[in-house]
N, C-alpha and C positions, 0 to 999 in steps of 0.2 A: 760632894762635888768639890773640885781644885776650884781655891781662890787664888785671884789674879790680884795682886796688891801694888798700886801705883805709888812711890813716893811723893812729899809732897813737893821736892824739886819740881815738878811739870805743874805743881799746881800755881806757878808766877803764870804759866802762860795760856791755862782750863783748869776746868774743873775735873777731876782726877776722878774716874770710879774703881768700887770693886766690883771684880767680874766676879760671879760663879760660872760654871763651864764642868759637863761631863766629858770634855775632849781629852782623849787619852797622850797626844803629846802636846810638847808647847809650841809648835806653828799652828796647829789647827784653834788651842785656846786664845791665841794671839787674832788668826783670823776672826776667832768669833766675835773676841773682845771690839776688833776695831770696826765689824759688821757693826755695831751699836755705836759703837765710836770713832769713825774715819778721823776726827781729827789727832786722836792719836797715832797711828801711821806715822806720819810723818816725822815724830819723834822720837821713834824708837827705829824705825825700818828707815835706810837708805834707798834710792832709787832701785835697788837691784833685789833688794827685800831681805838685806842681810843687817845682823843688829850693828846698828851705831856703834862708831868709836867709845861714843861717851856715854853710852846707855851699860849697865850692868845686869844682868838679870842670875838672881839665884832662886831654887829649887827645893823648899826643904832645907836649908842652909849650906845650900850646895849652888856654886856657880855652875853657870849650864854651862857645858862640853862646845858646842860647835856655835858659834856666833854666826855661822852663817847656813846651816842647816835647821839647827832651831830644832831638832829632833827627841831632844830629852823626851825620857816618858813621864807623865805625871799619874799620881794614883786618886782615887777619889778623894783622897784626905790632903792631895797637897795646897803646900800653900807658898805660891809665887811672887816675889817680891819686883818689880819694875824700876829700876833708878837710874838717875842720871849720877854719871860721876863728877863728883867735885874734884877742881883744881886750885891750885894758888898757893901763896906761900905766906 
């Protein structure tokens, strides 16, 4: 099954799980993840359910294609990382 792997940036503000998930892309693993989890939503998806600015998400060590389609495909072995980007200087 893909693992959904949260950093622990979001863990100042919950508790952070890993998903497993047989969802073959990353919106539907994402739905499922936040079916258990709603309050993540809100920190990764903006009102219109596209990813955050500040959110990164890679794929196998692969940043996903469309931030706002969310379509990448995942295979049963992947493994998805969730992260907030840091700034500052």
């Amino acid at each position: 099954m893909a693992q959904l792997i949260f950093t622990q940036q979001l863990g100042r503000f919950m508790t952070v799980p890993q998903v497993e998930t047989k969802a073959a892309d990353l919106r539907t693993a994402l739905d499922v993840c936040f079916g258990a989890h709603p309050r993540l939503r809100g920190y990764v998806l903006d009102e219109q359910g596209h990813l955050r600015e500040n959110v990164v998400i890679f794929i196998d060590g692969r940043r996903a294609r469309d931030p706002r389609r969310l379509d990448d495909e995942l295979s049963p072995h992947s493994q998805v990382y969730i992260l907030q980007a840091l700034s500052g200087g």
